[in-house]
Backbone as numpy.savetxt, mean C-alpha at the origin, in Angstrom:
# Nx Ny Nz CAx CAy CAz Cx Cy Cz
-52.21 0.87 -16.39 -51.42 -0.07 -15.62 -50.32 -0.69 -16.48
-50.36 -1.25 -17.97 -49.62 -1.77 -18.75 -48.79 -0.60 -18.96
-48.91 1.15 -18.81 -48.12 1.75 -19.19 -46.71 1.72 -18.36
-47.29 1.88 -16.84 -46.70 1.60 -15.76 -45.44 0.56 -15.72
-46.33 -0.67 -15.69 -45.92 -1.80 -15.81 -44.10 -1.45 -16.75
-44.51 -1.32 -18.13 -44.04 -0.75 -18.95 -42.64 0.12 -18.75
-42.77 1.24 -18.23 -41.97 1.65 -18.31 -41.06 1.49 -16.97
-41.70 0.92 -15.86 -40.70 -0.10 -15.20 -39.88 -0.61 -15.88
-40.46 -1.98 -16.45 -39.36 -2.70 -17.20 -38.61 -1.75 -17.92
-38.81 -0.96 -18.75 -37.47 -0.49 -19.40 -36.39 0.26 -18.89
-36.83 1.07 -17.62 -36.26 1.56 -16.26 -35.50 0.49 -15.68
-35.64 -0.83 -15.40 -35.15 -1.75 -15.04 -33.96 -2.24 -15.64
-34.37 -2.43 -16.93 -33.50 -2.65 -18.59 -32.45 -1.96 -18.43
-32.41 -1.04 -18.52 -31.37 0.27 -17.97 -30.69 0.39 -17.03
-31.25 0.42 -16.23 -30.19 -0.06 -15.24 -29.81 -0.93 -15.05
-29.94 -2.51 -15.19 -29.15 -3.59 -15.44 -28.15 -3.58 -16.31
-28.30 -2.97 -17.59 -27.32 -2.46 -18.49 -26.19 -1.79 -18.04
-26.58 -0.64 -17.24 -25.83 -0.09 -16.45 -24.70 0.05 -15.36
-25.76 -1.20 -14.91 -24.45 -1.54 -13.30 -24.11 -2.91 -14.23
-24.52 -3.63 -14.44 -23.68 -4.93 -15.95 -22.29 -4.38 -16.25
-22.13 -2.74 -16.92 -20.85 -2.45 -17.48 -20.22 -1.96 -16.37
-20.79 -1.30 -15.37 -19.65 -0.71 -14.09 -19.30 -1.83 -13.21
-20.16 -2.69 -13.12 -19.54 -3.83 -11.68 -18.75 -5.03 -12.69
-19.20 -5.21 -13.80 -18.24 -6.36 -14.49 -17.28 -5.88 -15.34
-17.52 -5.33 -16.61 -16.88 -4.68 -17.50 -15.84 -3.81 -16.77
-16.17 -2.25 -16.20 -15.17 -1.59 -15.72 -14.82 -2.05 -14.20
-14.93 -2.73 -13.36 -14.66 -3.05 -11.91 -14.00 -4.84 -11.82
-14.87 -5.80 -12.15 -14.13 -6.59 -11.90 -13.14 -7.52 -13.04
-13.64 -6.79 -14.32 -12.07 -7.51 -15.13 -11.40 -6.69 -15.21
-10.96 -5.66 -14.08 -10.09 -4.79 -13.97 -9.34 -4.99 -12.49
-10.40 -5.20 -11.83 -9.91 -5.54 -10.19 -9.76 -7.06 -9.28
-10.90 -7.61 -9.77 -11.24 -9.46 -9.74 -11.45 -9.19 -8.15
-12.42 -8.64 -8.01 -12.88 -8.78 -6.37 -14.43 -9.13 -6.46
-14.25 -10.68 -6.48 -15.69 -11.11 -6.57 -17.00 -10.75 -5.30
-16.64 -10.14 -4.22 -17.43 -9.76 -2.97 -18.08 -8.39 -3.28
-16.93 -7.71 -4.06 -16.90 -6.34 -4.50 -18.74 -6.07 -5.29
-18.30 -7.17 -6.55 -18.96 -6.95 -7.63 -20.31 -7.44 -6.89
-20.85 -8.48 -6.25 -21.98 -9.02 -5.43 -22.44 -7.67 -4.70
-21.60 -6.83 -3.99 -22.04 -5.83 -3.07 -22.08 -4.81 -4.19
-21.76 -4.19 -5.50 -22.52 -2.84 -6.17 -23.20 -3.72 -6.82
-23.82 -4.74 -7.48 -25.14 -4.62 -7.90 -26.12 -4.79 -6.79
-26.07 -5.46 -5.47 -27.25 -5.48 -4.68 -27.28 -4.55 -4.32
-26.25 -3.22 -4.19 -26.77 -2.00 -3.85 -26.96 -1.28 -4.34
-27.17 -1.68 -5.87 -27.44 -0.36 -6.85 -29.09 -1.00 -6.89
-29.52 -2.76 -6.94 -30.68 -3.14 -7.69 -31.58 -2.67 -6.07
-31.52 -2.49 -4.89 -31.77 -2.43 -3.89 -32.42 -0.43 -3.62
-31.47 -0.08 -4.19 -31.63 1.33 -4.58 -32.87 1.55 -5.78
-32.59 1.44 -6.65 -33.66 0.99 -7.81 -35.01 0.65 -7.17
-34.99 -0.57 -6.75 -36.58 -1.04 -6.12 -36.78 0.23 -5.60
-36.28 0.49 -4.26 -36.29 1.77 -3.40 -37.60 2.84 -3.75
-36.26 3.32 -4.73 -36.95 5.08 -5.63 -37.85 4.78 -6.47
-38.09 3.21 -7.16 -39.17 3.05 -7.67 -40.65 2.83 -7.51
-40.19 1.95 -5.91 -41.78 2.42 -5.26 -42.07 3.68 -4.72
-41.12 3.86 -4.09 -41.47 5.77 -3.93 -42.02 6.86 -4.80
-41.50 6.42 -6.12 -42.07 7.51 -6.67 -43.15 6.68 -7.33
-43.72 5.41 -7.12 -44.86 5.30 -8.13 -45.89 5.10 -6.92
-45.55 4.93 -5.67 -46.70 4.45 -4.55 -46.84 6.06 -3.35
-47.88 5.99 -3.44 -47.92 7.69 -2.78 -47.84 7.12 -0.99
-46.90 8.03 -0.38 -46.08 7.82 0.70 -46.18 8.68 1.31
-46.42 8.90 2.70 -46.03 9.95 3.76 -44.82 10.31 3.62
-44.49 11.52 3.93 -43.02 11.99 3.91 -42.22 11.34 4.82
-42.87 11.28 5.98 -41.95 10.55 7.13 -41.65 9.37 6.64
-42.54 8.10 6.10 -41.90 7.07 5.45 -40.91 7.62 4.84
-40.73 8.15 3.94 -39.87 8.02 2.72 -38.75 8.83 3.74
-38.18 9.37 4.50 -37.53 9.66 5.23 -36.78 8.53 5.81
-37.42 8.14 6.54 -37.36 6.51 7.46 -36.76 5.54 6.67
-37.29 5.32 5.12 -36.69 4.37 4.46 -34.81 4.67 4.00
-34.70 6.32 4.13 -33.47 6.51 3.63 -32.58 6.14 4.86
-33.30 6.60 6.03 -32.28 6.35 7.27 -31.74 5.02 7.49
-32.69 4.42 6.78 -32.38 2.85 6.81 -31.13 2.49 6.16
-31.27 2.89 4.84 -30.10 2.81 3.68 -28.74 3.46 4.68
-28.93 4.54 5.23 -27.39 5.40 5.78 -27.13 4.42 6.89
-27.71 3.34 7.21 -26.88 2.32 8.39 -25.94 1.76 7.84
-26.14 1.56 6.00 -24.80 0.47 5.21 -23.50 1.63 5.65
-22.81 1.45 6.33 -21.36 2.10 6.19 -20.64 1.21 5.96
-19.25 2.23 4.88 -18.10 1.32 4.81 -17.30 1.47 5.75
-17.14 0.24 6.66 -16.03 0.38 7.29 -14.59 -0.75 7.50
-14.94 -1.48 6.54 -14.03 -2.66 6.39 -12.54 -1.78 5.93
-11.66 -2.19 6.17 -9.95 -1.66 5.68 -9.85 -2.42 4.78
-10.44 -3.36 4.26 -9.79 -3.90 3.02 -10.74 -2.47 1.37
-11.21 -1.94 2.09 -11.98 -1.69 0.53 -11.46 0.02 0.38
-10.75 -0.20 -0.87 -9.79 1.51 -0.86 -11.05 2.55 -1.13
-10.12 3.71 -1.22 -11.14 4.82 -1.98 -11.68 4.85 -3.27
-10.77 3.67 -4.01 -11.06 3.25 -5.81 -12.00 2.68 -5.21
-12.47 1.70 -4.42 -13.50 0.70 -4.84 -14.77 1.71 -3.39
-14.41 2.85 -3.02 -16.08 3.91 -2.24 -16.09 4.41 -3.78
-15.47 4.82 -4.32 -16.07 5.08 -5.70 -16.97 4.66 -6.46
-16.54 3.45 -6.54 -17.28 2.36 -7.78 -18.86 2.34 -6.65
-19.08 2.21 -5.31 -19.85 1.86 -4.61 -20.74 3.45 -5.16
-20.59 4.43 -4.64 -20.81 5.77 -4.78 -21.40 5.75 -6.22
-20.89 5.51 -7.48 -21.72 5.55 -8.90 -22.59 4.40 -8.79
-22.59 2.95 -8.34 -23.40 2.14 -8.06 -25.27 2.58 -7.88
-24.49 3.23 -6.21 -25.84 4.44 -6.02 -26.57 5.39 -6.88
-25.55 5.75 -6.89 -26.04 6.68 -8.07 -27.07 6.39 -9.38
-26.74 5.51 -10.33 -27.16 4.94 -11.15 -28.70 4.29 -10.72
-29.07 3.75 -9.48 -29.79 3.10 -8.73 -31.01 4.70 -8.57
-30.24 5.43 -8.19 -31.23 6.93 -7.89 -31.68 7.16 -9.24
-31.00 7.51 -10.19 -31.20 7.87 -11.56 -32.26 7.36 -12.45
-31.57 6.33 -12.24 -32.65 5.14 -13.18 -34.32 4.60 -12.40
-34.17 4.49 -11.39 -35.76 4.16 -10.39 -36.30 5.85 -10.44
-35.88 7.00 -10.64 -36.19 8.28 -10.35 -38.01 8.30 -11.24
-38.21 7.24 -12.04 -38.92 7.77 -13.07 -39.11 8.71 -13.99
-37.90 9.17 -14.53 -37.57 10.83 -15.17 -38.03 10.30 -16.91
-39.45 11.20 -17.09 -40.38 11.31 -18.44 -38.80 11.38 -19.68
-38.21 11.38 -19.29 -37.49 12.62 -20.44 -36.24 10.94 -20.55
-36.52 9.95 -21.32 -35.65 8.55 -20.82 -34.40 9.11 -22.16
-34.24 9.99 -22.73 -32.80 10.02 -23.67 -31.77 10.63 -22.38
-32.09 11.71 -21.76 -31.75 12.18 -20.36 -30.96 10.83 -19.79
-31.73 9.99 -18.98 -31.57 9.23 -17.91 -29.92 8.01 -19.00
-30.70 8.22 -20.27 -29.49 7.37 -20.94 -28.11 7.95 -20.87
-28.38 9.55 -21.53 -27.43 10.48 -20.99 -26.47 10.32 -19.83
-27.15 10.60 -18.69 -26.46 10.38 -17.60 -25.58 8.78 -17.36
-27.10 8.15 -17.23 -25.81 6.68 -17.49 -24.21 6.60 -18.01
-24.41 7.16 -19.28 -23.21 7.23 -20.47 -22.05 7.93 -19.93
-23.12 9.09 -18.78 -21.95 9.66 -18.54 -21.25 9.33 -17.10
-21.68 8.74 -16.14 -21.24 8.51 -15.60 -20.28 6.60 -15.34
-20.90 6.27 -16.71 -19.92 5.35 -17.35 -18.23 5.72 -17.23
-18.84 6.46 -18.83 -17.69 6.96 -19.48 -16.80 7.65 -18.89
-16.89 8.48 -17.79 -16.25 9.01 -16.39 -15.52 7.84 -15.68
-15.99 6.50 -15.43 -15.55 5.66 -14.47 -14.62 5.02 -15.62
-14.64 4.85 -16.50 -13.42 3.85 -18.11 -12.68 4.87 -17.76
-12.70 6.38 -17.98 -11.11 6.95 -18.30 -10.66 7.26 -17.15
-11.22 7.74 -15.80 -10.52 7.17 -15.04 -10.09 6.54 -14.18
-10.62 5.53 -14.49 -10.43 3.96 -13.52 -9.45 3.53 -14.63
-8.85 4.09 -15.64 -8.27 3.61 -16.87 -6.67 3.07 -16.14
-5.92 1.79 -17.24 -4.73 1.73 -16.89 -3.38 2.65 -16.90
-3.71 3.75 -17.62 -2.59 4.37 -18.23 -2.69 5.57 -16.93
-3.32 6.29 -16.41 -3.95 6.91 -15.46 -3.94 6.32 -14.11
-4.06 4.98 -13.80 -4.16 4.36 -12.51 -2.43 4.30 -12.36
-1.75 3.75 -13.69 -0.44 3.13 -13.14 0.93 4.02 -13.31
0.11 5.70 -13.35 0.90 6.67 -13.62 1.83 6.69 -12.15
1.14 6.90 -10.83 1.44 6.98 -9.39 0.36 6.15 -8.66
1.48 5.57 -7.52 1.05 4.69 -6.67 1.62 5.30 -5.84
0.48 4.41 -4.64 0.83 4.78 -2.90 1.33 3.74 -2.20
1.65 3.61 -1.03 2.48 2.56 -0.71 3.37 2.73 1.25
2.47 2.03 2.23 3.00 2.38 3.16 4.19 1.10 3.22
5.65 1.96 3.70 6.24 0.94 3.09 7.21 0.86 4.88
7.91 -0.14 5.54 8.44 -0.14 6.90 9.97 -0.48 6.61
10.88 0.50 6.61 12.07 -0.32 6.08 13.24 -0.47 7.31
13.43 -1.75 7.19 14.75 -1.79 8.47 15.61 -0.86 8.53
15.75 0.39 8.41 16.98 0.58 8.35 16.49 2.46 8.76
16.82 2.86 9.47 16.73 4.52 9.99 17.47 5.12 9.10
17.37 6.32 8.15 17.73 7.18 7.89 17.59 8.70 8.46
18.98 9.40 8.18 19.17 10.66 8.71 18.77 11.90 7.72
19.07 11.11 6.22 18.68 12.45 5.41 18.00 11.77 4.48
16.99 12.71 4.07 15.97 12.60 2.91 16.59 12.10 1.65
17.75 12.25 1.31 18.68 12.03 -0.10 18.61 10.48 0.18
19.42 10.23 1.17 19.45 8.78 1.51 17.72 7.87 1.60
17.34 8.74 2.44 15.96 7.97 2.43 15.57 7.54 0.81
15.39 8.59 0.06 14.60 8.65 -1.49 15.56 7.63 -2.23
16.37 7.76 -1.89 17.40 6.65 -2.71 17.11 5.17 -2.46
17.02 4.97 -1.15 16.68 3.88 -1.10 15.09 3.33 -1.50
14.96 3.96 -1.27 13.21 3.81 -1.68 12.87 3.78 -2.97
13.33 4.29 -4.09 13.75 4.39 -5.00 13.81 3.04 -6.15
15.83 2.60 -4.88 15.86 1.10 -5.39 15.01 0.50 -5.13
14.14 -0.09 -3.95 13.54 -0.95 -3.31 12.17 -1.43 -4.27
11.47 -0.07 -4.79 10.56 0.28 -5.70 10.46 -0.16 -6.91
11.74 0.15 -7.43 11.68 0.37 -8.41 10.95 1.47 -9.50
11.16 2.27 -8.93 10.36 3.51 -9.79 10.93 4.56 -9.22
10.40 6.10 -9.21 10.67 7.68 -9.15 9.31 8.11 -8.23
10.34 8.60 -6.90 9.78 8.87 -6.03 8.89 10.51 -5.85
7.68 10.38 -5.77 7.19 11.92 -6.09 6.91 12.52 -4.80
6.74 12.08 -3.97 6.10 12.37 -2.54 6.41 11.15 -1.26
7.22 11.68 -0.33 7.27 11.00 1.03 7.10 11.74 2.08
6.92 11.21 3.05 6.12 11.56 4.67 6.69 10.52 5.33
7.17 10.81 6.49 7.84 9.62 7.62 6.46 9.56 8.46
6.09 8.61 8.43 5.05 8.77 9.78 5.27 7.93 10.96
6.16 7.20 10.85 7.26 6.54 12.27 8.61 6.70 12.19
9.45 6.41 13.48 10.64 6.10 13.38 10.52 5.04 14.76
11.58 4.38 14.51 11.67 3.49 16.01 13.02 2.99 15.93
13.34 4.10 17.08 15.39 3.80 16.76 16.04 2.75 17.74
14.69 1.60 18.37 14.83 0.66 19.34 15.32 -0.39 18.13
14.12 -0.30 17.18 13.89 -1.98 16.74 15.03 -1.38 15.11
15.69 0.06 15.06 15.78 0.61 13.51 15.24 0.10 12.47
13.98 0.39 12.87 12.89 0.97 11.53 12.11 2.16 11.25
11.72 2.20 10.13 10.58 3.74 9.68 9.60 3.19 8.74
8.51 3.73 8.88 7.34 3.73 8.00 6.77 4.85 7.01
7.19 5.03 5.92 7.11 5.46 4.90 5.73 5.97 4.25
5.04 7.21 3.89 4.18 6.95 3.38 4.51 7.47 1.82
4.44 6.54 1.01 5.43 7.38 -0.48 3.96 7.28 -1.18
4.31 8.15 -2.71 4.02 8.28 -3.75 4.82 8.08 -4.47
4.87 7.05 -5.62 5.86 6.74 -6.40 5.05 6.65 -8.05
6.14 6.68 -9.38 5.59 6.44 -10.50 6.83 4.90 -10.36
5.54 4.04 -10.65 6.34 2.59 -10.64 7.25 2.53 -12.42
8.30 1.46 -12.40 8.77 0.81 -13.71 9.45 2.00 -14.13
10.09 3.00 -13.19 10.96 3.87 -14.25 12.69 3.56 -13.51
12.81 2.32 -12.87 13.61 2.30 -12.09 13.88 0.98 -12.09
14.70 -0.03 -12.65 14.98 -0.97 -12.21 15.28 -1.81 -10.31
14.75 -2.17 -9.99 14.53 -2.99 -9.13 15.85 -3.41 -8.13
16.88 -2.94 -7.81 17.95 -3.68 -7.30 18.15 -3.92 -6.10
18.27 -5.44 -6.00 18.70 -6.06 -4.42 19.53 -5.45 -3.64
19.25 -5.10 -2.38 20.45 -4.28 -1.61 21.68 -5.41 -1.08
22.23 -5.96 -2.01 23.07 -6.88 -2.21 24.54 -6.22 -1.47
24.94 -4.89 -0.79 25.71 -4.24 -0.25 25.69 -4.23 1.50
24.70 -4.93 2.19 24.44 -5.35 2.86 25.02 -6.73 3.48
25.75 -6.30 4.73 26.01 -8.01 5.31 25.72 -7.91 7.11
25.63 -9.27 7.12 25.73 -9.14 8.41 26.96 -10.52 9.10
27.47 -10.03 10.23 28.82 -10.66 10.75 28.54 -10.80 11.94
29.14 -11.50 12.92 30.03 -11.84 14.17 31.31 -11.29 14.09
31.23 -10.30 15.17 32.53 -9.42 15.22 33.07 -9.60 16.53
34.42 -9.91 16.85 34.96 -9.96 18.40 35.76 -8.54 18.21
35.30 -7.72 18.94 36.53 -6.36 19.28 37.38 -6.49 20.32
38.39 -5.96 20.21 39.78 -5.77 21.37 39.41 -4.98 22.73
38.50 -4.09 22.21 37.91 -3.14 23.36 36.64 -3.43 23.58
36.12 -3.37 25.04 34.73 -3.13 25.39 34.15 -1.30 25.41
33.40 -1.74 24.86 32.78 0.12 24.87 31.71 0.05 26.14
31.78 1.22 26.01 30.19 1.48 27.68 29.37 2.04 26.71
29.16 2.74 26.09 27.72 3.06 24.98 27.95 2.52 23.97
26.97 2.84 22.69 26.47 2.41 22.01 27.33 3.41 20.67
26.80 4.92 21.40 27.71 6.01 20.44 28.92 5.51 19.72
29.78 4.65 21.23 31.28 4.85 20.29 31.12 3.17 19.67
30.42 2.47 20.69 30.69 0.96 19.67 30.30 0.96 18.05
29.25 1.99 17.73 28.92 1.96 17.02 30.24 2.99 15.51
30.73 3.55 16.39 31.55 4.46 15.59 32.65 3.82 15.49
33.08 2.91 16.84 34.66 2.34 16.21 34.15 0.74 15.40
32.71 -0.04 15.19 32.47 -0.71 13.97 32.53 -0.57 12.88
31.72 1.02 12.66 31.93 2.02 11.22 33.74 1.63 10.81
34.03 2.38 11.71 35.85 2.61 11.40 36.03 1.20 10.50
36.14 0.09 11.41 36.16 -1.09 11.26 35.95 -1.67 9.90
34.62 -1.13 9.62 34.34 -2.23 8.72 34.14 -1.70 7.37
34.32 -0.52 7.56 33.97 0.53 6.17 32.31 0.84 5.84
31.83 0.78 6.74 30.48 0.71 6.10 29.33 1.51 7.26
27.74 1.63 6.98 27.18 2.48 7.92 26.53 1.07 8.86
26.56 0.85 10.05 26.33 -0.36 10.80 24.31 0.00 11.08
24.01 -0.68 10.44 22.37 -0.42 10.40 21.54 -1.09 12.21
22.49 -2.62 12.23 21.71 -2.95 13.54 23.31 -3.67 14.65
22.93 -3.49 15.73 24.11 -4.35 16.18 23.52 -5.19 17.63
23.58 -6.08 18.14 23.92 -6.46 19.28 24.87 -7.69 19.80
25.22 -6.76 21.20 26.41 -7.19 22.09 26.17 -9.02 22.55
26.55 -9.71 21.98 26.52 -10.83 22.33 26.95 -11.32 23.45
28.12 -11.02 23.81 29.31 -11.42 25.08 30.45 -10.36 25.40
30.52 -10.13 26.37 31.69 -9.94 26.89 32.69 -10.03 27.78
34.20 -10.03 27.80 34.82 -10.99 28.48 35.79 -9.71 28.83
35.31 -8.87 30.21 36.04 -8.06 31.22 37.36 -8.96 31.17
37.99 -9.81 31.45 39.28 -10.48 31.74 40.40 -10.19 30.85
39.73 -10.52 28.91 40.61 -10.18 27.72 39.95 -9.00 27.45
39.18 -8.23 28.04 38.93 -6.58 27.64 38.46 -7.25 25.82
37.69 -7.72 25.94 37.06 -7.97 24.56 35.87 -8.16 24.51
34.84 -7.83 23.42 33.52 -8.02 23.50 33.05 -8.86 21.61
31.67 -9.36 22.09 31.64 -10.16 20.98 30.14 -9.29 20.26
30.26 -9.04 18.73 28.66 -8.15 18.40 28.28 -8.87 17.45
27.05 -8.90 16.91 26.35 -9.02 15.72 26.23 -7.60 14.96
26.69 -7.44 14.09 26.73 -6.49 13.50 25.74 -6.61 12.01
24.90 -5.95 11.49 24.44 -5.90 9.93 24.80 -4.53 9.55
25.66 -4.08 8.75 26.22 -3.33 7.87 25.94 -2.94 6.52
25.86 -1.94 6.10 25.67 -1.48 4.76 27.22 -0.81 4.04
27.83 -1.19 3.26 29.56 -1.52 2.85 28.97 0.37 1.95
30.00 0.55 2.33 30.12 2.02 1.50 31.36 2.22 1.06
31.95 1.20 1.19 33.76 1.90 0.72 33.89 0.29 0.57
35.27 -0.03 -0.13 35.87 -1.69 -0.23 36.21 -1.79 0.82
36.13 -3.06 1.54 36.78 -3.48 2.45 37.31 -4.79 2.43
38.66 -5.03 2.94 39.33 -6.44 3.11 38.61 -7.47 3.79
38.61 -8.60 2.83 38.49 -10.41 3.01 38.30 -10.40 4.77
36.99 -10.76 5.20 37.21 -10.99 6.56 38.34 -11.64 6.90
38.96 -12.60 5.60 40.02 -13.54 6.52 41.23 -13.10 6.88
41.73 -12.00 6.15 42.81 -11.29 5.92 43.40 -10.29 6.97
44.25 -11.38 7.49 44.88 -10.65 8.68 43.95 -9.85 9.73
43.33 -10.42 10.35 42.16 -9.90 11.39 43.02 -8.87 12.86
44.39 -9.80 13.38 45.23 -9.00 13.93 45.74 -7.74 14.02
45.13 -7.34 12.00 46.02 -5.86 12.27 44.72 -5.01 12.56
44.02 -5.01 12.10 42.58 -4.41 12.65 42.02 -4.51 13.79
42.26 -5.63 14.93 42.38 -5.21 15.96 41.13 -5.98 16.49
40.28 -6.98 15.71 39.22 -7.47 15.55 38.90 -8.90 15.17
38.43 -10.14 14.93 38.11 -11.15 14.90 36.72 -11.44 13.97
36.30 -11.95 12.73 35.20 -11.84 12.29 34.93 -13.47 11.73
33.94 -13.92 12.29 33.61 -15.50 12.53 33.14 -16.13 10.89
33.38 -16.91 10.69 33.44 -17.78 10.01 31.54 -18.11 9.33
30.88 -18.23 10.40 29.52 -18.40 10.01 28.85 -17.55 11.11
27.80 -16.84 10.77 26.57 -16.43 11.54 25.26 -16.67 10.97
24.92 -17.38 11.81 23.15 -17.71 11.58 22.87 -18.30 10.44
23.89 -19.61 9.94 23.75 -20.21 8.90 24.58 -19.31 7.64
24.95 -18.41 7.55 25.44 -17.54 6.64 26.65 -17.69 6.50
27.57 -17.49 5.74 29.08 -17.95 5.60 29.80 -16.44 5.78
29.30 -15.27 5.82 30.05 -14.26 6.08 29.47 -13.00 4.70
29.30 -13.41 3.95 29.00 -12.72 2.78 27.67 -11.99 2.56
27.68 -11.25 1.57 25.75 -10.49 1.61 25.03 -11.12 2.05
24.54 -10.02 2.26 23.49 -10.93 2.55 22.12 -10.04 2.37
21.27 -10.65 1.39 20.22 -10.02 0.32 19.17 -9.80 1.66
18.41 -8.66 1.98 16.81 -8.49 2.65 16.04 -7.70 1.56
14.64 -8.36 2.01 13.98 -7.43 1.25 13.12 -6.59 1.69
């Protein structure tokens, strides 16, 4: 009975040691998710008890069946917890099977530990984690070509884009949802500071969208990202827009002679004085 006894405890020893360095050491002074670290040791020490009465208390098969079906009700299904942290959960288990297994042969069982340590340090490692990142990203603004897309994404990032996938477009509200792969910090960071948005009165009313949108371009030098028709006044054949623009060429001082262009551009919109105007 004292042998028993016995080599429980050091079975125990061991695995406390064990999930000690994976849930604190490698998981939470790496991640700081204190719910995280509470949920792999109760499900590694929970596991442990488990396989330890099983294999030391003689059991019908159907029990020991019954008891696992029990365990397969824990599913993950919360959205906050990535595939890094079903991992850390997954060796949790593991370690829990290993160590309660009662295996005669205990340099073995240390073995394994070590190794499925030493597996979770290099790569749960920083140099390895912060090589590429993922990132669903929604950006105001519709693009037509991939060059343009990656570019912007790019700046926005700040890093070198390895992999994108559109998995929306919505040319109501002009936005897209992005699913990138990026290597972050090889890219300085820059504000899309080329960006404005105005109050524009035109000389002409348009009937679509096609040409309002093409004689703004003309207008303003730039690709017109969002617009809407504020007013229009059938009488002076004039209409009034909100325009947000992305400047691709120089263009003249809103104030500067507005007559010869054929156009009117207001003084303030939406608190703004006329100038960039920074989104992020």
């Amino acid at each position: 009975m004292f042998t028993a006894y016995s080599a429980f405890a050091l079975d125990l020893v061991v695995n406390l040691a064990a999930i000690f360095l994976l849930a604190y050491v490698l998981y939470f002074r790496r991640h700081r998710r204190a719910d995280l670290l509470l949920g792999y040791v109760a499900l590694n020490i929970g596991i442990f008890v488990a396989i330890s009465l099983l294999t030391t208390v003689r059991v019908d098969i159907a029990l020991g069946f019954g008891l696992f079906a029990i365990l397969s009700i824990i599913r993950l299904r919360s959205s906050t917890v990535t595939q890094q942290e079903v991992a850390y959960y997954f060796v949790a288990l593991v370690l829990g099977l290993v160590n309660g297994m009662d295996i005669p042969d205990r340099r073995l069982v240390v073995l394994i530990n070590a190794l499925l340590l030493g597996v979770m340090a290099i790569v749960d490692s920083k140099p390895l984690r912060e090589r590429t990142r993922r990132m669903d990203v929604h950006l105001d603004v519709v693009h037509a070509d991939d060059a343009s897309l990656i570019a912007d994404l790019e700046r926005r990032l700040g890093g070198t884009v390895l992999h994108h996938e559109v998995n929306d477009v919505d040319y109501v509200r002009q936005t897209m949802l992005v699913d990138v792969r990026y290597r972050a910090g090889t890219r300085p960071v820059v504000a899309p500071v080329d960006e404005r948005q105005l109050d524009v009165t035109l000389d002409v009313v348009h009937v679509d969208d096609a040409s309002l949108v093409a004689d703004l371009e003309r207008r303003l030098g730039g690709q017109v990202l969002r617009q809407q028709v504020k007013d229009i006044d059938y009488v002076r054949d004039t209409m009034e827009v909100e325009v947000t623009y992305r400047v691709w060429t120089p263009v003249a001082h809103p104030g500067h002679s507005p007559q010869h262009h054929g156009y009117d551009v207001n003084g303030t919109v939406n608190g703004y004085d006329g100038q960039s105007v920074v989104r992020s």
